[in-house]
Backbone as JSON, one array per atom type, in Angstrom:
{
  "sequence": "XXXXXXXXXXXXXXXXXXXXXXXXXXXXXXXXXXXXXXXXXXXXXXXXXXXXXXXXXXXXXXXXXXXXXXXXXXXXXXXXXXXXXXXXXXXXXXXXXXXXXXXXXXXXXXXXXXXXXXXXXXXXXXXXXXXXXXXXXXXXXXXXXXXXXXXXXXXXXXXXXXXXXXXXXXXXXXXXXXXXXXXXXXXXXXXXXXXXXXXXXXXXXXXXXXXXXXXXXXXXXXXXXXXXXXXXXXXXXXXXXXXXXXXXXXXXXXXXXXXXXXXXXXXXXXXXXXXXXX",
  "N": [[123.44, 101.8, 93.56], [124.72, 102.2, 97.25], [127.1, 104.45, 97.19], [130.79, 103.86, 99.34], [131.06, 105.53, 101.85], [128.07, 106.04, 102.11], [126.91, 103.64, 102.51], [127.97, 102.83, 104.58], [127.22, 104.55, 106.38], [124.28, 103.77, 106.48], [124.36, 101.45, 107.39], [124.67, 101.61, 109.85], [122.97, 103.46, 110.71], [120.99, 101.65, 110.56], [121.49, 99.51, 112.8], [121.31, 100.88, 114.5], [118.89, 102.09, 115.61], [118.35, 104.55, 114.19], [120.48, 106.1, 115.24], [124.08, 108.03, 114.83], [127.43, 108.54, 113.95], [130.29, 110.46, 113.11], [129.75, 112.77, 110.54], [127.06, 113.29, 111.07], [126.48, 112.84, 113.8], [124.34, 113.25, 116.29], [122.55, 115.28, 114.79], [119.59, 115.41, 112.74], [118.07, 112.77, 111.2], [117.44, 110.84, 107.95], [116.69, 107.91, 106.18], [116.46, 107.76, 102.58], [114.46, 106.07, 100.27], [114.68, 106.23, 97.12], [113.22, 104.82, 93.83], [115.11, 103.66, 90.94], [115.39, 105.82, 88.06], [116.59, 104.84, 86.02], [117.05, 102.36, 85.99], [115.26, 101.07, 87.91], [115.57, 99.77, 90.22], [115.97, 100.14, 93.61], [117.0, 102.56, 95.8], [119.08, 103.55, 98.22], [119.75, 106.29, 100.41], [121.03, 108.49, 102.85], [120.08, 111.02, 104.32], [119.72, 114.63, 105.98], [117.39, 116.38, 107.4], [113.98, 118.47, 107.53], [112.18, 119.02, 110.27], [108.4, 120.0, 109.64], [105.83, 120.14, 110.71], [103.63, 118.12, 109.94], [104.95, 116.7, 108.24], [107.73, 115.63, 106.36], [111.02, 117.84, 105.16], [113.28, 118.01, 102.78], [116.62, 118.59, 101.61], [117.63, 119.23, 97.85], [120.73, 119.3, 97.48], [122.98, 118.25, 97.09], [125.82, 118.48, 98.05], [126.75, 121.02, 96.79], [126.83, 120.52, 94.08], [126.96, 121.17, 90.96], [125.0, 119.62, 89.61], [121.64, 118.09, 89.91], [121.35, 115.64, 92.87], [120.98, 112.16, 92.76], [118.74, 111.01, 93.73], [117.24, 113.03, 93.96], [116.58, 113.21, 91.36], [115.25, 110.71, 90.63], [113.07, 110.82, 92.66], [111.49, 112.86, 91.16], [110.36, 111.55, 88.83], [109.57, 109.43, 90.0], [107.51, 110.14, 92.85], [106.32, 108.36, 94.89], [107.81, 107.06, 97.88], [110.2, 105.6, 99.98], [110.75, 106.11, 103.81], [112.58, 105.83, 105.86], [112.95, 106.08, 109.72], [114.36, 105.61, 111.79], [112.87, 104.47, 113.68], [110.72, 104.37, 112.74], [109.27, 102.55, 109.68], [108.2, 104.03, 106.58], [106.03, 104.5, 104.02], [105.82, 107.52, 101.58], [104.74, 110.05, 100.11], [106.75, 112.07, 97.77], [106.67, 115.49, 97.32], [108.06, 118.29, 95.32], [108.72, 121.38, 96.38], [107.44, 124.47, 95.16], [107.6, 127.91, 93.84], [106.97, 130.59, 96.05], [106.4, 129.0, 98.64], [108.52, 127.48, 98.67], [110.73, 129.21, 99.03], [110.4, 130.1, 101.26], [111.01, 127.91, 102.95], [113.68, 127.39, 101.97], [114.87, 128.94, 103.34], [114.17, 129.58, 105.68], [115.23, 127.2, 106.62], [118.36, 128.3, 105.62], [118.49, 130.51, 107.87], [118.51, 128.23, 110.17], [121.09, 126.93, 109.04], [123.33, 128.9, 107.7], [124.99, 127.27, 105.83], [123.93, 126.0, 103.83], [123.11, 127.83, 101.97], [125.43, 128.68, 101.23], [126.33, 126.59, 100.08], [124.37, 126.62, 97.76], [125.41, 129.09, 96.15], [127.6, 127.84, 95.34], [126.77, 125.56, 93.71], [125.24, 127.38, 92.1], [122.57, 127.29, 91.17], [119.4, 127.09, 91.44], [118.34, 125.28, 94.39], [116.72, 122.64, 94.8], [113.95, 122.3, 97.48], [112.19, 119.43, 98.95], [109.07, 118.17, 100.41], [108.09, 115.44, 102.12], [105.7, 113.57, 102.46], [103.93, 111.51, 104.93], [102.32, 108.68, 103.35], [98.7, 107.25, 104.1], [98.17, 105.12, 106.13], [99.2, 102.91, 109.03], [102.48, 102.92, 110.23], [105.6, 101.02, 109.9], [107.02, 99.93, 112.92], [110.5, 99.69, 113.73], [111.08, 97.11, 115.1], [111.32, 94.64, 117.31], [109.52, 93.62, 119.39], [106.81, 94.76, 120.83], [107.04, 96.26, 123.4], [109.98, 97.19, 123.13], [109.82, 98.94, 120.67], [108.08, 100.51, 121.86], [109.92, 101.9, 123.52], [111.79, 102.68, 121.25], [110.51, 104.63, 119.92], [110.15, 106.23, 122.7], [112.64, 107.06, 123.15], [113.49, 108.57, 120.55], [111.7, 110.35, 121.12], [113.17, 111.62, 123.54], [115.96, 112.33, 122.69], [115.08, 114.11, 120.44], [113.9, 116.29, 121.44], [116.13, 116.86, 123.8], [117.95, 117.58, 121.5], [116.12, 119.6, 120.3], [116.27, 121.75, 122.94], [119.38, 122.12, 122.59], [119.5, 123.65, 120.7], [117.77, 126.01, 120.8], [119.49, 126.53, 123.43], [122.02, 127.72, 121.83], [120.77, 129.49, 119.87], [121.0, 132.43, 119.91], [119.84, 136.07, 120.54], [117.56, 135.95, 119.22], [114.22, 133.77, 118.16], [114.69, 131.73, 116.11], [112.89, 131.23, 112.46], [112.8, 128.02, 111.8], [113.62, 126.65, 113.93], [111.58, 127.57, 115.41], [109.14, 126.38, 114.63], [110.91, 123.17, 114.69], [109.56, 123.62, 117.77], [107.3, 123.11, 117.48], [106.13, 121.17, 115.59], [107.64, 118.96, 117.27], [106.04, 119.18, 119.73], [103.34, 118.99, 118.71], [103.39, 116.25, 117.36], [104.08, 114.42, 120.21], [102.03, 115.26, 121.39], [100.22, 114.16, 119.73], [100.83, 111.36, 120.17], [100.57, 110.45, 123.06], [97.23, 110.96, 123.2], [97.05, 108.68, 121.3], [97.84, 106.93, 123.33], [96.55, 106.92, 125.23], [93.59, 106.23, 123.75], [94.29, 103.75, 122.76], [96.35, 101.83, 123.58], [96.04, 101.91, 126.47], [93.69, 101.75, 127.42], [93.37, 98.93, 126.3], [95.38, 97.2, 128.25], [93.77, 98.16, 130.66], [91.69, 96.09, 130.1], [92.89, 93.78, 130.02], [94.19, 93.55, 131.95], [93.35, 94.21, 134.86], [94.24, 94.54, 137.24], [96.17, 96.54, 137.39], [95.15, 98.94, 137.04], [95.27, 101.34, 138.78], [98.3, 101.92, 137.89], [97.67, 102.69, 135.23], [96.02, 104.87, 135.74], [97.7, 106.67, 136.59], [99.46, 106.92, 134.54], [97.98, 107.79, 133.04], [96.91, 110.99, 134.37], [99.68, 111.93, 134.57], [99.74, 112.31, 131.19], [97.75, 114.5, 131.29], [98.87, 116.62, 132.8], [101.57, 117.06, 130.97], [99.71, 117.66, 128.87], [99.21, 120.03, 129.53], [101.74, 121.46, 129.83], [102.76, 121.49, 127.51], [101.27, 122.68, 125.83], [101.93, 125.3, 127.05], [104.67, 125.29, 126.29], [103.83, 125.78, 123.5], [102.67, 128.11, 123.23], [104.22, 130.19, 124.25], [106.55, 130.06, 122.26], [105.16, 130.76, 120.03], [105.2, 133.41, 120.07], [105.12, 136.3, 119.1], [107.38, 137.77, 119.81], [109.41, 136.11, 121.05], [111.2, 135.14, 123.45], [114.34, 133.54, 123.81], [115.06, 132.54, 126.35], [112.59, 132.35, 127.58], [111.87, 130.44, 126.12], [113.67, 128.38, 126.51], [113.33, 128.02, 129.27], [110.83, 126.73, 129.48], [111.18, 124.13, 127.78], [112.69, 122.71, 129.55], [110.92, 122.31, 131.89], [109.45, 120.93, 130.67], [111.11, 118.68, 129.92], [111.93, 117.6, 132.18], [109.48, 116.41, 133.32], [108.71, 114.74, 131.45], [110.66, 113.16, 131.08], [111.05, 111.54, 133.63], [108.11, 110.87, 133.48], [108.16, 108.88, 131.35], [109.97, 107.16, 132.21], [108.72, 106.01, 133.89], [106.57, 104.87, 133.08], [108.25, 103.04, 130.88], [108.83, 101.67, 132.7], [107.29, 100.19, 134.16], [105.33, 98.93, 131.68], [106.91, 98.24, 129.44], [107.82, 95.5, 130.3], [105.23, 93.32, 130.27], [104.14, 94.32, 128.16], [106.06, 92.78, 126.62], [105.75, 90.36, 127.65], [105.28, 86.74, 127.65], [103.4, 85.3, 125.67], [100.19, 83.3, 126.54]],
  "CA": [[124.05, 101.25, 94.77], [125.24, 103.29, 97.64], [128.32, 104.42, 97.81], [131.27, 103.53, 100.23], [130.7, 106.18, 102.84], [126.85, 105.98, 102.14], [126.62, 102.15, 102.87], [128.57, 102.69, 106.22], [126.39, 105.36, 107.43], [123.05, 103.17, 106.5], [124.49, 100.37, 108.36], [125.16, 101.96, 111.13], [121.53, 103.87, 111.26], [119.61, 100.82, 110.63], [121.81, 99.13, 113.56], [121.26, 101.96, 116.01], [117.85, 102.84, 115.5], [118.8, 105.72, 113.72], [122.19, 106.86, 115.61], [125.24, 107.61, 113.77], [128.22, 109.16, 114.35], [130.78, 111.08, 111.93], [129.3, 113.81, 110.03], [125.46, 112.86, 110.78], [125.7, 112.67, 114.99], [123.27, 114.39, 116.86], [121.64, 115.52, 113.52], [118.13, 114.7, 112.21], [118.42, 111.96, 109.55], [116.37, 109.42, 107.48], [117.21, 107.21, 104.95], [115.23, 107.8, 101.69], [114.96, 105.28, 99.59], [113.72, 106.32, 95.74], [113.61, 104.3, 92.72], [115.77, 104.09, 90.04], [114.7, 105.92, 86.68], [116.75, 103.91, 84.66], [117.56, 100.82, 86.7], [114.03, 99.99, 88.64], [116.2, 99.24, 91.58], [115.61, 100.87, 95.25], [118.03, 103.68, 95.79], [118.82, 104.34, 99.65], [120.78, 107.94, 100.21], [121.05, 109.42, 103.8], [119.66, 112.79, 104.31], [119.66, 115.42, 106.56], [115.6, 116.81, 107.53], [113.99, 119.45, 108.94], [110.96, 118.94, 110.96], [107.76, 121.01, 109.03], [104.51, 119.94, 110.97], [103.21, 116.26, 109.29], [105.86, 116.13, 106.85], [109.46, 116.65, 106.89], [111.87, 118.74, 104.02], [114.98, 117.47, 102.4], [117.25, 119.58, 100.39], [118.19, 118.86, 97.39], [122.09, 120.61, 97.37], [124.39, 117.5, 96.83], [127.18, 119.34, 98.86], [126.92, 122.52, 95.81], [127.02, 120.78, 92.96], [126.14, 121.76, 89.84], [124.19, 118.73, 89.1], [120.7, 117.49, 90.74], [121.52, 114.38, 92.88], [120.58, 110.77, 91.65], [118.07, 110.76, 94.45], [116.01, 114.06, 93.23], [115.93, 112.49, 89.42], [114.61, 109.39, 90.82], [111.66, 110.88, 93.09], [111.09, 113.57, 90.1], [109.98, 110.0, 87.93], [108.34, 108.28, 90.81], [107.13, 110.46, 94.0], [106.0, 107.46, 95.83], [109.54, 106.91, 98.56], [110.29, 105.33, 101.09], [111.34, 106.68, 104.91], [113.24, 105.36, 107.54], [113.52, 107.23, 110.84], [115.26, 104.6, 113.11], [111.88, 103.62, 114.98], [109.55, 103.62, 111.8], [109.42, 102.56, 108.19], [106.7, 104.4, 106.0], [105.98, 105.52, 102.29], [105.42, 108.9, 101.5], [104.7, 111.22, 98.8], [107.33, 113.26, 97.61], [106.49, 116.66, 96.73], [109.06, 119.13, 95.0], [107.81, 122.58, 96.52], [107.92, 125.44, 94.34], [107.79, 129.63, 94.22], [106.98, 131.13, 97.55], [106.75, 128.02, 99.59], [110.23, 126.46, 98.9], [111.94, 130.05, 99.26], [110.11, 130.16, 102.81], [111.0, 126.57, 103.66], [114.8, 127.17, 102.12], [114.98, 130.5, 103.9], [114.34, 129.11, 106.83], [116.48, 125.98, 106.5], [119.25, 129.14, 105.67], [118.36, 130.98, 109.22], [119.21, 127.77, 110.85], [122.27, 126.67, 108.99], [123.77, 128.8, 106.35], [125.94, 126.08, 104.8], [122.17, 125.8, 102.72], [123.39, 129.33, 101.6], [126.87, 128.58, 100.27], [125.65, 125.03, 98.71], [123.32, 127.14, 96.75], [126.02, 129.93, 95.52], [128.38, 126.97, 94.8], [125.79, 125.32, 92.64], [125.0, 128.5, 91.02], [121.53, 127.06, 90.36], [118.15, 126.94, 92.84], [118.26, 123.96, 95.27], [115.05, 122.06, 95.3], [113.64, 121.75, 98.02], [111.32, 118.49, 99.0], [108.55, 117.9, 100.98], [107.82, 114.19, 102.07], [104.32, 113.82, 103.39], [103.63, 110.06, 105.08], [100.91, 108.01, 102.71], [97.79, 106.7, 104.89], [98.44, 103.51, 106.73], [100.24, 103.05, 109.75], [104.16, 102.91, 110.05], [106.18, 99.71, 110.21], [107.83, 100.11, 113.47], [111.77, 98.8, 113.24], [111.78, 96.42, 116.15], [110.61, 92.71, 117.03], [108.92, 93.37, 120.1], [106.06, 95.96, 121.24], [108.04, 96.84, 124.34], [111.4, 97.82, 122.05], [108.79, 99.67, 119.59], [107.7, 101.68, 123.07], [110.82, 102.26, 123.84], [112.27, 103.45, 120.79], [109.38, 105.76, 119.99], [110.25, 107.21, 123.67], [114.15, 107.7, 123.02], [113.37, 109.31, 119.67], [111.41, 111.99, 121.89], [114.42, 112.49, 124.59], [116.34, 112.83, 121.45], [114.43, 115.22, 119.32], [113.85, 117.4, 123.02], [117.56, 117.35, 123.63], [118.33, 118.79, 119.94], [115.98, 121.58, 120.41], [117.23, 122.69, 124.07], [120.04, 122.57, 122.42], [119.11, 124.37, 119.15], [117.3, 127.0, 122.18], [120.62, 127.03, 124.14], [122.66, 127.9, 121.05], [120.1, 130.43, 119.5], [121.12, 133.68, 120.45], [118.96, 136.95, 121.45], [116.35, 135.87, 118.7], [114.02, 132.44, 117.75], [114.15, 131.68, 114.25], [111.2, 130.5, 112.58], [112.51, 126.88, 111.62], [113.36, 126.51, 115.37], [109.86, 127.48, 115.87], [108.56, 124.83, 113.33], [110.88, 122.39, 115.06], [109.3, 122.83, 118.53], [105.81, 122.77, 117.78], [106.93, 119.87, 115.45], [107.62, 118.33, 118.48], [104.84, 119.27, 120.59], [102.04, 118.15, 117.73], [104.23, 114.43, 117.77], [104.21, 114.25, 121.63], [100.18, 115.31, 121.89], [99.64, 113.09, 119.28], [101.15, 110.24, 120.76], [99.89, 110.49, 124.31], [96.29, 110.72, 122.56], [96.7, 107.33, 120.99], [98.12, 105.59, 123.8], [94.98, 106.98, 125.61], [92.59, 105.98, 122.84], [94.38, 102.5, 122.46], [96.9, 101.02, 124.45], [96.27, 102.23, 127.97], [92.45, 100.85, 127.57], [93.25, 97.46, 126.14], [95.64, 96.99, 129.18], [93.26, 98.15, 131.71], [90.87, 95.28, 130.27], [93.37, 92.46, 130.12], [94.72, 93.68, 133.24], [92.54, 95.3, 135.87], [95.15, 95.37, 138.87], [97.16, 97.85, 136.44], [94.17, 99.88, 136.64], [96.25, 102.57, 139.5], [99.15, 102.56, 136.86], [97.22, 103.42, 134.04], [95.51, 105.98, 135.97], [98.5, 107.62, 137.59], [99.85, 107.42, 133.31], [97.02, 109.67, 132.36], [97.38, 111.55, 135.2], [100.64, 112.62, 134.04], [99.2, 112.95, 129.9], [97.07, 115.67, 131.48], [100.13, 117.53, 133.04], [101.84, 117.05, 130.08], [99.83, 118.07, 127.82], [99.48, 121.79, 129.72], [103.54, 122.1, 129.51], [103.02, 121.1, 125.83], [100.75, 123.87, 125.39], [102.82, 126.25, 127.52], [105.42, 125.67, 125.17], [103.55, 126.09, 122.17], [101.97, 129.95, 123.65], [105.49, 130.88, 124.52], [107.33, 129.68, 121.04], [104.41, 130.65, 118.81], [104.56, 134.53, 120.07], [105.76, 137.06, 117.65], [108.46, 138.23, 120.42], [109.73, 134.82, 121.69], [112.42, 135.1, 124.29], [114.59, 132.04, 123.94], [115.29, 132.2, 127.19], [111.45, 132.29, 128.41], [111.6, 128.97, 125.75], [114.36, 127.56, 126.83], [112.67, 127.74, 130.42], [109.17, 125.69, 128.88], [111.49, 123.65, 127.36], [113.4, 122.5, 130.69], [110.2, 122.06, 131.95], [108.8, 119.64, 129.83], [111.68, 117.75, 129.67], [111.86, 117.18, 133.63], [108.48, 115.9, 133.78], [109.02, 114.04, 130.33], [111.6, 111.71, 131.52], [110.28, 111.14, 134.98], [106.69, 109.75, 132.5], [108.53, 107.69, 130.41], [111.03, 106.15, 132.74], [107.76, 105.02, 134.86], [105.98, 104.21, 131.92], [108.76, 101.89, 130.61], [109.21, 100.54, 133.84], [105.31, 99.44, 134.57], [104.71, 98.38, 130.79], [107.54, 97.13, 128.83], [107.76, 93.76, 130.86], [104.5, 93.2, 130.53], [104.27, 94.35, 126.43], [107.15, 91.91, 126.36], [105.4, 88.73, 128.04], [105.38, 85.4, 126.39], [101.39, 84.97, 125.62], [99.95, 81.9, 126.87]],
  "C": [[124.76, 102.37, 95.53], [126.7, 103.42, 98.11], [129.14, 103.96, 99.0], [130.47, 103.81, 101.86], [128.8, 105.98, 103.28], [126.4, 105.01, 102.94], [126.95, 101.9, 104.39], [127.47, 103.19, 106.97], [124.43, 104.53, 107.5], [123.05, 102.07, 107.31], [123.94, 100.79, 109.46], [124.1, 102.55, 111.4], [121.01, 102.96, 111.66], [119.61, 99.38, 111.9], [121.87, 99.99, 114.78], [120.24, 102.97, 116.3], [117.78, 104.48, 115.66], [119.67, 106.73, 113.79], [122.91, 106.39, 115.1], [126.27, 108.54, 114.15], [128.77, 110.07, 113.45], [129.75, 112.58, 111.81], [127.46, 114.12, 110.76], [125.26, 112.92, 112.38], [125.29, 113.74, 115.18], [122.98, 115.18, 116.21], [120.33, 115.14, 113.51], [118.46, 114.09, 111.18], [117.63, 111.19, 109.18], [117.16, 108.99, 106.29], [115.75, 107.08, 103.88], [115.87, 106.93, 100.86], [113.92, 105.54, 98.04], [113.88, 104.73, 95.02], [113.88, 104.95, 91.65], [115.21, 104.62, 89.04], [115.21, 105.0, 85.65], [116.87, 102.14, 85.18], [116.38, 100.17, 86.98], [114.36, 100.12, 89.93], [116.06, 100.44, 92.59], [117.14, 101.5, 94.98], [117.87, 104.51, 97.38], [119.63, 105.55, 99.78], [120.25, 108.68, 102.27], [121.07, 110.25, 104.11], [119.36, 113.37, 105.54], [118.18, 116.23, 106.59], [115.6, 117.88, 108.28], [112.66, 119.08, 108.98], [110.1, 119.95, 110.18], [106.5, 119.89, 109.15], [104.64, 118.11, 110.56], [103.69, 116.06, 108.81], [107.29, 116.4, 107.37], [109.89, 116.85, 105.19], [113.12, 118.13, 104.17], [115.18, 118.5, 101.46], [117.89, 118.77, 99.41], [120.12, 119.25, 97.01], [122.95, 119.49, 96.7], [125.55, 117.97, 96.94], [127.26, 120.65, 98.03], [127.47, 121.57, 94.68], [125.97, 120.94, 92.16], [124.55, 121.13, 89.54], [122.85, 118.33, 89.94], [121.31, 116.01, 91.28], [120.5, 113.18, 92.23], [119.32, 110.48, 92.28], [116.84, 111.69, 94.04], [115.63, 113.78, 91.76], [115.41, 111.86, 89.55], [113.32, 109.91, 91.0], [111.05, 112.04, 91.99], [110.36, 112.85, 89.12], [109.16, 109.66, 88.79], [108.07, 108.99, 92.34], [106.82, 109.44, 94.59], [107.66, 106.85, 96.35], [109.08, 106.19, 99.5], [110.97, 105.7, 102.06], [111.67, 105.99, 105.88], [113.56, 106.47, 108.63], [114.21, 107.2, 112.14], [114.15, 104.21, 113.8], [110.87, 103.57, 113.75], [110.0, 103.64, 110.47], [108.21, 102.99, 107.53], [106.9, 104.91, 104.83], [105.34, 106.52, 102.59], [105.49, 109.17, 100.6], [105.51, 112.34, 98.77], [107.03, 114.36, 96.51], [107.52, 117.92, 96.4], [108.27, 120.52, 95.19], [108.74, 123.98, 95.91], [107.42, 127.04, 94.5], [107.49, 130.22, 96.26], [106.99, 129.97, 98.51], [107.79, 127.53, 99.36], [110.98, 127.76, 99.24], [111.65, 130.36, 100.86], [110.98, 129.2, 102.89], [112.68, 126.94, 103.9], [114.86, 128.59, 102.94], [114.83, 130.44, 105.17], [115.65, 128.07, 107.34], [118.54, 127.29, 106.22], [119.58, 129.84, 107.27], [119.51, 129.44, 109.83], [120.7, 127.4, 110.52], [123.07, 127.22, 107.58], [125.01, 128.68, 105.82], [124.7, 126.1, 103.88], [123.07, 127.12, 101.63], [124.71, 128.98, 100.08], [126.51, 127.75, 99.63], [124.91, 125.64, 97.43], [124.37, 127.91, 95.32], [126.9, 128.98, 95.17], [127.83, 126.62, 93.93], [125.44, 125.77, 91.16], [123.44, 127.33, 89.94], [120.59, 126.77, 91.59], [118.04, 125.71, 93.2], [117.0, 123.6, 95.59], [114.89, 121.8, 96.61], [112.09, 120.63, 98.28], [110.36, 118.06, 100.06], [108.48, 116.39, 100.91], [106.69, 113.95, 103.15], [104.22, 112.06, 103.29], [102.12, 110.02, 104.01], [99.8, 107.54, 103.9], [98.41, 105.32, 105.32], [99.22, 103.69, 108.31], [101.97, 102.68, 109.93], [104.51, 101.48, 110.66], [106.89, 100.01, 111.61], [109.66, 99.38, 113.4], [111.91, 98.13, 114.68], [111.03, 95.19, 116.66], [110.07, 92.45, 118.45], [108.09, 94.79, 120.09], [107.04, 96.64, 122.04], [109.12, 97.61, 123.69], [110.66, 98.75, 121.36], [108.59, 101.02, 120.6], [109.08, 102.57, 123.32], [111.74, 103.29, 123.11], [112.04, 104.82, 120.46], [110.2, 107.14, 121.34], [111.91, 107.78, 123.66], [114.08, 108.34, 122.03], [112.57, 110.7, 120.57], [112.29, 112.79, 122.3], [115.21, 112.83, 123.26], [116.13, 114.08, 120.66], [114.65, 116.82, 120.78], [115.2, 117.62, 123.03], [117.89, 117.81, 122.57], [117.81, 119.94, 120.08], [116.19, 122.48, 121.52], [118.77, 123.12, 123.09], [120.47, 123.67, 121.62], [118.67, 126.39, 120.06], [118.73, 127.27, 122.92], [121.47, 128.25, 123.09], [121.93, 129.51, 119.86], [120.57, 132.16, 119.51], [119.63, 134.74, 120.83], [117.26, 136.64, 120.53], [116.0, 134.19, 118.39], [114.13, 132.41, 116.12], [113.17, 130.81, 114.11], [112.05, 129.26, 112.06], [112.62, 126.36, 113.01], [112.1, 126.87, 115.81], [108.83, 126.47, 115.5], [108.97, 123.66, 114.27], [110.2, 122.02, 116.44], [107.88, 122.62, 118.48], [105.51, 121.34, 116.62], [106.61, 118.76, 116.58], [106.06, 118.08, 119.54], [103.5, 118.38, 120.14], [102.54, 116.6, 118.02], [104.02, 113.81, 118.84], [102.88, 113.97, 121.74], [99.89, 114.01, 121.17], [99.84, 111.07, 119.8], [100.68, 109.71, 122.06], [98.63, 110.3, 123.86], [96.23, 109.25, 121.82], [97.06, 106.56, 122.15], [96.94, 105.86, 124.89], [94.25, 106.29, 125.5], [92.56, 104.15, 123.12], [94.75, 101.58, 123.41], [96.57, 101.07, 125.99], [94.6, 101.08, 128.32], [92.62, 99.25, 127.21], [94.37, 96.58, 127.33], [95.3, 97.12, 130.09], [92.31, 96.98, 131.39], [91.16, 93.99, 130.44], [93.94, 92.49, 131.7], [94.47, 94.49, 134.57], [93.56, 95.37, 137.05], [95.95, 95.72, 138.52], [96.7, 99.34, 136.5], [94.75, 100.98, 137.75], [97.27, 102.81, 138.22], [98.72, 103.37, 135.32], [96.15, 104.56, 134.04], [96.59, 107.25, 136.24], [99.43, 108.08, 135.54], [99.05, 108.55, 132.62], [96.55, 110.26, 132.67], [98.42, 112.93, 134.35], [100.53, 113.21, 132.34], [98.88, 114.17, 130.75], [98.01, 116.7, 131.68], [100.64, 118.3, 132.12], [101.65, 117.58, 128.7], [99.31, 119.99, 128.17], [100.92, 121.74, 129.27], [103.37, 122.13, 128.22], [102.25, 122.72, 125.46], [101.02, 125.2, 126.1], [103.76, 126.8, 126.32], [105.06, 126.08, 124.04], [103.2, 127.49, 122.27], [103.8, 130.34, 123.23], [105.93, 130.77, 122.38], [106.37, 130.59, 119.54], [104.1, 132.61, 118.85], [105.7, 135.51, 119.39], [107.25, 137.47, 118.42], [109.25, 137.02, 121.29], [110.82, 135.03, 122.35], [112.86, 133.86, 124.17], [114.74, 131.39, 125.33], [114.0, 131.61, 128.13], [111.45, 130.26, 127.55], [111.9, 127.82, 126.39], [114.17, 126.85, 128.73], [111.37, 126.1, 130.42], [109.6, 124.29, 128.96], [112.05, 122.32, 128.11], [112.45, 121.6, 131.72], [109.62, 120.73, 131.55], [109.67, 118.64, 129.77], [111.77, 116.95, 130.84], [110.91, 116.03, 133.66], [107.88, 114.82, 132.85], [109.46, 113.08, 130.98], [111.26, 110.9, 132.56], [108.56, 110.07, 134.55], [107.24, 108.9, 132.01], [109.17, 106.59, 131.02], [109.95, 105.29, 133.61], [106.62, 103.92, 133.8], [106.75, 102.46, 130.87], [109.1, 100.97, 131.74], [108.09, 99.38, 134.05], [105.1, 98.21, 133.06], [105.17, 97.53, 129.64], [107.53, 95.27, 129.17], [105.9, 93.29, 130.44], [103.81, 93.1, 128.77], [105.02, 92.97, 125.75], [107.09, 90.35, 126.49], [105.47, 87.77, 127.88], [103.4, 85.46, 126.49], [101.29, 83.26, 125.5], [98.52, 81.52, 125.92]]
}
């Protein structure tokens, strides 16, 4: 069972599709939920992530202590977890990554914040780190309409975008590589998302709804745009000499012409996602 503090901060995610205040705002967070080794019982624990392509990385540190938390004994017994991310629920496979890939991963995770660093030398023992790669299927979304589902999806973007301007503001004269991870992170997420609502949604609303058929041209319209800036940003970010400032330009960019898509996008399609069906 989760502690005091624990129980507050899970509330308060799973009531604010995934915002939290205290220690945890304007962070990256999920709620992992193992099982018990000795109990059986679900075991939720609020963790701190870093973006790494299709998967994301948790540390194991438990603030520097000595001990492995209750959460790394669990998925050490049973890799199959569960993830919350404030807009989806999904199992994943947790993987404990070991010699040269975990001292990259933590070595990075050090670049951006080394508190990783001291947790470690407090410890005085090597901090696992964990990959958590989604299982096949698609993700539960957390919300009781499509429209809300759209929506959250699209505030988890402005979200994630605002962290790494800011991550880019805050940077100094060099990128580090997990800030490089997080924006192409990003970028892969974005493409990929625009690409399904392509594939899926945009077509099964031009067939139920042909005098939409301007809006759902003028939407992937703007994909196309979109997905040059995306691949602007990814040239720029992905080159061995990365100016943050040339990033933080891309970055600025994309976000302009971001918000301006989405805000027309939720305007045109929520009501309409939202309907009553006759």
């Amino acid at each position: 069972m989760p502690n005091d503090f624990n129980q507050q901060v899970i509330d308060e995610f799973r009531a604010n599709d995934g915002r939290v205040g205290g220690p945890f705002e304007g962070g990256r967070l999920i709620l992992l939920t193992t099982t018990g080794v000795r109990s059986g019982a679900p075991h939720t624990t609020p963790l701190g992530y870093l973006p790494d392509g299709e998967r994301i990385l948790v540390i194991a540190s438990a603030g520097g202590s000595p001990k492995h938390p209750h959460w790394f004994r669990n998925l050490v017994a049973d890799p199959r977890v569960t993830v919350e991310d404030g807009v989806f629920t999904y199992q994943a496979e947790a993987v404990v990554l070991d010699g040269a890939e975990r001292d990259s991963a933590f070595a990075r995770a050090v670049e951006a914040d080394p508190a990783w660093a001291e947790y470690q030398e407090r410890a005085g023992r090597v901090i696992p780190v964990v990959a958590l790669r989604p299982l096949p299927g698609p993700p539960n979304p957390n919300a009781t309409s499509w429209g809300e589902a759209l929506k959250a999806v699209h505030d988890a973007f402005r979200r994630e975008l605002a962290l790494i301007r800011r991550e880019v503001t805050e940077s100094g004269p060099k990128l580090g590589a997990q800030l490089r991870v997080n924006c192409l992170t990003f970028c892969g997420g974005l493409h990929g998302h625009h690409v399904n609502e392509d594939a899926g949604m945009f077509p099964a609303i031009a067939e139920r709804h042909p005098e939409l058929a301007p809006v759902v041209d003028r939407l992937r319209r703007e994909h196309e745009r979109i997905a040059t800036l995306v691949a602007e940003l990814r040239k720029t970010v992905s080159a061995a000499d990365a100016d943050p400032a040339d990033v933080l330009s891309e970055v600025e960019r994309l976000t302009d012409e971001l918000e301006e898509h989405l805000a027309y996008e939720e305007e045109r399609l929520i009501p309409l996602l939202d309907a009553p069906t006759s």
